[in-house]
N, C-alpha and C positions, 0 to 999 in steps of 0.2 A: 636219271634215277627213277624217275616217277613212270617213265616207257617201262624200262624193267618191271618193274613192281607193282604195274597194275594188275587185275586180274583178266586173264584173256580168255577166250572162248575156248573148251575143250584144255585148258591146261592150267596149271596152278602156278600161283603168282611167289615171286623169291619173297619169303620171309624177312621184316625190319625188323630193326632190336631199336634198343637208346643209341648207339652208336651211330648208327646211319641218320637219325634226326639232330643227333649232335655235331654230324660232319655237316648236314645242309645245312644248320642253326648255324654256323661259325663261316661257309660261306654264302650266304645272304649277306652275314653282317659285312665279311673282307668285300663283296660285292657292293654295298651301299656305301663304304668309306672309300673305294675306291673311288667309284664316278662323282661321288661329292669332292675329294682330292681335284678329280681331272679338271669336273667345271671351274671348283675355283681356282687353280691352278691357273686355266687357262681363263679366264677372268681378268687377271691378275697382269696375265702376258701382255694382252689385247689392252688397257689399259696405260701400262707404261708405253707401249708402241704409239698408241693416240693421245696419250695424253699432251703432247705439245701442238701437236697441228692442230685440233680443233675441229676437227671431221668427225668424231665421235661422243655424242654426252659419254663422259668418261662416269659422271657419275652412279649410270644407272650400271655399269659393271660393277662396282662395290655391292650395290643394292643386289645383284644377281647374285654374286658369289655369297654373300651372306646370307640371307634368304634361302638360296638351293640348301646351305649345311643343314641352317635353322629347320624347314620344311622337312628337308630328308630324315633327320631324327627323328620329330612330330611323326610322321608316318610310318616310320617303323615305330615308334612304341606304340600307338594305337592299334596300329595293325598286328603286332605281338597281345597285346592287351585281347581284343577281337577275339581272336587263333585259340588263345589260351582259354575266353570265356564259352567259346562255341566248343572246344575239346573235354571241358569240365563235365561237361553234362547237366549243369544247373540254369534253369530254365529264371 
């Protein structure tokens, strides 16, 4: 989207509305729940697989999995927060 839409030399760049920042608003978000799903997901797999033999601290997969969701929200709201104070225009 952003290829399209920028402005290129010698021709005019396609027009955004609210809608086109409402469709990337909504996937970013399916985009950050998803790989947060997959890590912990798999996390979780890798775990119960080692958890009897002993070849893996199984504990630090918990701390992984938790962590990445925790982390992954903290950055997307900051980073929303950011986005929204640099687009405000108030200095």
């Amino acid at each position: 989207m952003l290829l399209l839409t920028r402005r290129k030399s010698g021709a005019t760049a396609m027009l955004q509305d609210e809608r086109d920042h409402e469709i990337a608003r909504h996937a970013n978000g399916t985009a950050l729940v998803s790989v947060m799903a997959f890590i912990f997901i798999l996390s979780m797999i890798l775990f119960t697989r080692f958890q009897g033999l002993g070849v893996l601290p199984v504990g630090w997969l918990w701390f992984l999995a938790y962590f990445t969701s925790c982390l992954g929200y903290i950055v997307h709201a900051v980073t929303t927060l950011f986005l929204y104070k640099e687009m405000s225009g108030n200095d």
